[in-house]
Residue frames as a rotation matrix with the C-alpha (Angstrom) as fourth column:
UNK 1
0.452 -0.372 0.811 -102.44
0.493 0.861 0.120 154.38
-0.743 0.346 0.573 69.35
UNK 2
0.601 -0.065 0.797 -99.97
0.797 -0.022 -0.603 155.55
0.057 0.998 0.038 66.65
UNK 3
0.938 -0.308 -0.158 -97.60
-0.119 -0.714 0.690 157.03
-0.325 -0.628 -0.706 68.79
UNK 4
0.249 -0.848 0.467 -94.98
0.567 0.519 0.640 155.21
-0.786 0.106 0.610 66.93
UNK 5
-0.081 -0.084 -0.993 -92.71
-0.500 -0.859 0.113 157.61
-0.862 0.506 0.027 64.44
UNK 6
-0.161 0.100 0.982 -93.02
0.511 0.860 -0.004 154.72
-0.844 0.501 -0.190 61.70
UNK 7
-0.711 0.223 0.667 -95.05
0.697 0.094 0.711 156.19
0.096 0.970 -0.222 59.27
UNK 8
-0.545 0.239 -0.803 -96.64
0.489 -0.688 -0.537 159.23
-0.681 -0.685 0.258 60.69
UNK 9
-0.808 0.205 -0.553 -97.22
-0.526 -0.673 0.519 161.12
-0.266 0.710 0.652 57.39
UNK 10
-0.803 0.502 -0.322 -99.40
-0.346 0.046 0.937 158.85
0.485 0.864 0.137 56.14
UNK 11
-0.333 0.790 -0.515 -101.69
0.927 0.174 -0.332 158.12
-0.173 -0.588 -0.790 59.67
UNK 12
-0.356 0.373 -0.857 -102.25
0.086 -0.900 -0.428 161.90
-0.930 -0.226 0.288 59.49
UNK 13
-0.684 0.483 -0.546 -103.55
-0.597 0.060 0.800 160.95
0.419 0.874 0.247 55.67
UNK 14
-0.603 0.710 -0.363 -105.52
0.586 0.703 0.403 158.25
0.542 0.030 -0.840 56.79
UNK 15
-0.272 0.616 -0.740 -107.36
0.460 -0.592 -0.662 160.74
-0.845 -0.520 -0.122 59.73
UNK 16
-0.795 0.118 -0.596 -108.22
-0.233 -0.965 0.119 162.91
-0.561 0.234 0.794 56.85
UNK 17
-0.557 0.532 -0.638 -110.03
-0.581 0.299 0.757 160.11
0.594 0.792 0.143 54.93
UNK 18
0.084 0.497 0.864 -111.06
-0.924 0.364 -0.119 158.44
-0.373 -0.788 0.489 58.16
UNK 19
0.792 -0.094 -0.604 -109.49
-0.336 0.759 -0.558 155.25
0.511 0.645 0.569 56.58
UNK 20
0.687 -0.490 0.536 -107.58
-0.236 0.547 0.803 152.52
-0.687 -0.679 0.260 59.22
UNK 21
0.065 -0.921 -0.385 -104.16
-0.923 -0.202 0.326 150.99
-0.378 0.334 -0.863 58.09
UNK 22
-0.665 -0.065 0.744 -105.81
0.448 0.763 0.467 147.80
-0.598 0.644 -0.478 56.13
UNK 23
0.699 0.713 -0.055 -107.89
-0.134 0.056 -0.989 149.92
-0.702 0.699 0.135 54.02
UNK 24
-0.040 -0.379 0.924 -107.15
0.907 0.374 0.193 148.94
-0.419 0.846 0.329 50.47
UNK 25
-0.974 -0.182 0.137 -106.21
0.225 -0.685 0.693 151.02
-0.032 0.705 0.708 47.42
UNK 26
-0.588 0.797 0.137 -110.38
0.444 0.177 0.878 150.73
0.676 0.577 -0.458 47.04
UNK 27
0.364 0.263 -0.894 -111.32
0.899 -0.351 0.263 152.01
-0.244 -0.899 -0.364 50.77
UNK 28
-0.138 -0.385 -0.913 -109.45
0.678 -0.709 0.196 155.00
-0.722 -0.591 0.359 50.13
UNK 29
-0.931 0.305 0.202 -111.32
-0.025 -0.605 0.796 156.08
0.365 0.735 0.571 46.91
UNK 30
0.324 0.944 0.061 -114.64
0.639 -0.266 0.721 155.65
0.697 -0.195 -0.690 48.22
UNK 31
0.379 -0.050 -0.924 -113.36
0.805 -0.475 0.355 157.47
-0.457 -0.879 -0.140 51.55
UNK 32
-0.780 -0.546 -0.306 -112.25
0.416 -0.817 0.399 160.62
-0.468 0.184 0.864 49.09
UNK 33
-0.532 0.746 0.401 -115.37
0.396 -0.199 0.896 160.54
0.749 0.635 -0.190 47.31
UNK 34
0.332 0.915 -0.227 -117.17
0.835 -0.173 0.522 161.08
0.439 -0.363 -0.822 50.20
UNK 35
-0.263 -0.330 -0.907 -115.10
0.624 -0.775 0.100 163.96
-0.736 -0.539 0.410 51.38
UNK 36
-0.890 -0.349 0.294 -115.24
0.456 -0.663 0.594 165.45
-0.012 0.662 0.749 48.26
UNK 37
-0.164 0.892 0.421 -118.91
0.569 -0.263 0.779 165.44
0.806 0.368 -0.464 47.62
UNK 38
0.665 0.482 -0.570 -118.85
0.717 -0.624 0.310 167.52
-0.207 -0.615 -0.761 50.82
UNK 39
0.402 -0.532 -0.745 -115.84
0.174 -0.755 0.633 169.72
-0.899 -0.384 -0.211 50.52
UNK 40
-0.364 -0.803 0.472 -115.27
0.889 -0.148 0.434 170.29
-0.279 0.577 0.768 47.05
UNK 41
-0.559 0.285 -0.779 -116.36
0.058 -0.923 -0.380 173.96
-0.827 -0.257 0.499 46.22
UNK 42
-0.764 0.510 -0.395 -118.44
-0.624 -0.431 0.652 173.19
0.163 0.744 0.648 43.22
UNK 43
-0.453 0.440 -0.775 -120.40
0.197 0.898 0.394 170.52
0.869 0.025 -0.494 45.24
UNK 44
-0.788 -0.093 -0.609 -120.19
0.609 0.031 -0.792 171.98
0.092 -0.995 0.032 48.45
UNK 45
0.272 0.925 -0.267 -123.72
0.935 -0.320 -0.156 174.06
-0.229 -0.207 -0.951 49.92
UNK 46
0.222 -0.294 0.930 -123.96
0.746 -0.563 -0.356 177.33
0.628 0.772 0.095 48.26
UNK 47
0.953 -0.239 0.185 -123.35
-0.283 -0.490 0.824 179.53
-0.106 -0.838 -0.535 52.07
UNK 48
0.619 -0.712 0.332 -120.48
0.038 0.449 0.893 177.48
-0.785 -0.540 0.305 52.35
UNK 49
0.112 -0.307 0.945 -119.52
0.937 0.350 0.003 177.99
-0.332 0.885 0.326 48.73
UNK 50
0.899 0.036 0.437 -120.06
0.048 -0.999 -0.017 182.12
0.436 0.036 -0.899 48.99
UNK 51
0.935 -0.328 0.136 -117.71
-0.225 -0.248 0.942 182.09
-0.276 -0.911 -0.306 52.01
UNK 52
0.309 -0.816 0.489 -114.90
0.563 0.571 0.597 179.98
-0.766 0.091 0.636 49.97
UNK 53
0.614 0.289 0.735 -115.32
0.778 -0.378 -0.502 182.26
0.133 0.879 -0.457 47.30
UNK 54
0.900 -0.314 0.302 -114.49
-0.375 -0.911 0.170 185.52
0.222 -0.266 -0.938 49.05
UNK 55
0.458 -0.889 -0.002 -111.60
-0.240 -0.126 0.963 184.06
-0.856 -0.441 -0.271 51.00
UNK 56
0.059 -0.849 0.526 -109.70
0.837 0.329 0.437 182.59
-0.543 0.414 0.730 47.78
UNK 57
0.592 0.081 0.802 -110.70
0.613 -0.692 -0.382 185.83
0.524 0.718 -0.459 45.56
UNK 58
0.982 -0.162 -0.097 -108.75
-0.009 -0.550 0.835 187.89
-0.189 -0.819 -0.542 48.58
UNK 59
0.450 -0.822 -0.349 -105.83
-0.406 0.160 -0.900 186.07
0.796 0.546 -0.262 47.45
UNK 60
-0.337 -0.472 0.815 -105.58
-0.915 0.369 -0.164 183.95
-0.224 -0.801 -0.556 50.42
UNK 61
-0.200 -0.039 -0.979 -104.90
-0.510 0.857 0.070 180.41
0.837 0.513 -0.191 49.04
UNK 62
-0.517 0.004 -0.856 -106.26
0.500 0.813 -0.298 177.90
0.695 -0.582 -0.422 51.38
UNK 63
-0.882 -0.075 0.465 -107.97
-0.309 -0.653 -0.692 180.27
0.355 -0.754 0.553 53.53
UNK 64
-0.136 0.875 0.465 -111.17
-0.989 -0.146 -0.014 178.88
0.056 -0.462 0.885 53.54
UNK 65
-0.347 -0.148 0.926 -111.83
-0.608 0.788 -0.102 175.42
-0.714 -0.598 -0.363 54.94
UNK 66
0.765 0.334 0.550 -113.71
-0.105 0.908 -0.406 173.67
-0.635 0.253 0.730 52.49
UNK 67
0.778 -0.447 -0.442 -110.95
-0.482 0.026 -0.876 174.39
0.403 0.894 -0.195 50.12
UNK 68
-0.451 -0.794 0.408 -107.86
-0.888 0.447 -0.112 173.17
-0.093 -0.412 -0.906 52.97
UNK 69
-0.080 0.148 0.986 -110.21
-0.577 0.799 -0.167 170.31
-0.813 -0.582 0.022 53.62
UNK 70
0.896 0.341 -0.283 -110.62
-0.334 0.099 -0.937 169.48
-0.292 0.935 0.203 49.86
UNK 71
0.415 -0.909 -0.036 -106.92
-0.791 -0.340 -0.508 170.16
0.450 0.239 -0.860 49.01
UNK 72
-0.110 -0.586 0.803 -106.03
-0.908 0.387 0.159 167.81
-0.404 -0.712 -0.575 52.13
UNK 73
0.443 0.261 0.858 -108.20
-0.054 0.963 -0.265 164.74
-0.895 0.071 0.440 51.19
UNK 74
0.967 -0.072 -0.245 -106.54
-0.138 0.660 -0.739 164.69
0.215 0.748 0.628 47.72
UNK 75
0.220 -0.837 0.502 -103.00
-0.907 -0.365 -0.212 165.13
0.361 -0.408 -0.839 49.52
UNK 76
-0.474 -0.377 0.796 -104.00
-0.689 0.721 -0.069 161.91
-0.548 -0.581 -0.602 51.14
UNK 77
0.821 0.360 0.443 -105.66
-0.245 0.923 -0.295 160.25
-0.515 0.133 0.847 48.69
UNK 78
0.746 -0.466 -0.475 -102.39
-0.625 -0.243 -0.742 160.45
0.231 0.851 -0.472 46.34
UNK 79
0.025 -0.515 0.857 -100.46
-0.990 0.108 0.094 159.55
-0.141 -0.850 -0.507 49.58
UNK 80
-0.221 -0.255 0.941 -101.63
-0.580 0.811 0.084 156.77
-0.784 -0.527 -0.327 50.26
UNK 81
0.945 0.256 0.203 -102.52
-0.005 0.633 -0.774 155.03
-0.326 0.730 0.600 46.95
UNK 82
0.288 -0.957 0.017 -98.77
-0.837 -0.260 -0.481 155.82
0.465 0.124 -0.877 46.15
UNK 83
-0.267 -0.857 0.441 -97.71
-0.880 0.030 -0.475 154.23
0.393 -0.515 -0.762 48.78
UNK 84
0.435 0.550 0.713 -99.85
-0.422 0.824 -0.378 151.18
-0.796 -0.137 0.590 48.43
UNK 85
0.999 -0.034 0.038 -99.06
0.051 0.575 -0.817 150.41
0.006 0.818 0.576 44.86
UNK 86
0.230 -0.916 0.329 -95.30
-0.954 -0.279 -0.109 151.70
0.192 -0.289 -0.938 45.87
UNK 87
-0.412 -0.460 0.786 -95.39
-0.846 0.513 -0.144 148.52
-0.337 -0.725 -0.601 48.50
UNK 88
0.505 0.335 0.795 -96.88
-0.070 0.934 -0.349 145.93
-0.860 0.121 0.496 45.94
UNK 89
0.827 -0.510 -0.237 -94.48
-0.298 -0.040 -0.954 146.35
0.477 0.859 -0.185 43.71
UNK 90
0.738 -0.366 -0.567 -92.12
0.511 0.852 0.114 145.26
0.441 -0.374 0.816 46.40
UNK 91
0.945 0.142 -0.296 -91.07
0.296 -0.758 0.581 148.23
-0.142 -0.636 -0.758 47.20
UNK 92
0.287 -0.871 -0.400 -87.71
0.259 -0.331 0.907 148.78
-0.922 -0.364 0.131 46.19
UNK 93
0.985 0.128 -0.118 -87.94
-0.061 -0.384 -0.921 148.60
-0.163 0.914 -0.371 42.41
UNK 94
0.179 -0.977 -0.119 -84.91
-0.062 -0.132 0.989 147.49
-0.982 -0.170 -0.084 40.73
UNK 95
-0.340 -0.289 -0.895 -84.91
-0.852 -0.309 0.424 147.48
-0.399 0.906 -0.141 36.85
UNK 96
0.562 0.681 0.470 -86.88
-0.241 0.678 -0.694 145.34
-0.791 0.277 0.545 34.51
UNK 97
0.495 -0.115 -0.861 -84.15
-0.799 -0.450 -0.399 144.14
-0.342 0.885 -0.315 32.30
């Protein structure tokens, strides 16, 4: 499903938060919290927090996964909460005057 070119960018946000296309603005903060508390690197297990170390100290941004996966889930939470409060506002925005 979601083969349509519609909105593409922001299914491949929702896969990252594991968040269907009626979660609310609320579904998709709890679904970032829980990524984070795994994948942020000052939360994440301390193996898994050694390893993220070395690769960014190397000077390879993004090289180690919990950091891409970290990095991604706020990519998509921004995404989509944008683009929720974007489309209750009616989406086109024309001038309050």
């Amino acid at each position: 499903m979601g083969d349509g070119g519609g909105d593409d960018g922001l299914d491949a946000h929702r896969r990252v938060l594991g968040v269907t296309r009626e979660a609310t603005i609320g579904d998709v903060r709890r679904a970032f919290l829980e990524v984070a508390k795994r994948a942020h690197p000052d939360v994440a297990t301390s193996s898994t927090t050694t390893t993220r170390r070395t690769a960014t100290r190397g000077g390879g941004g993004g090289v180690g996964r919990g950091d891409a996966s970290f990095r991604d889930a706020v990519e998509a939470r921004e995404a989509l909460v944008r683009s929720m409060m974007y489309a209750s506002r009616g989406g086109g925005g024309g001038g309050g005057g």
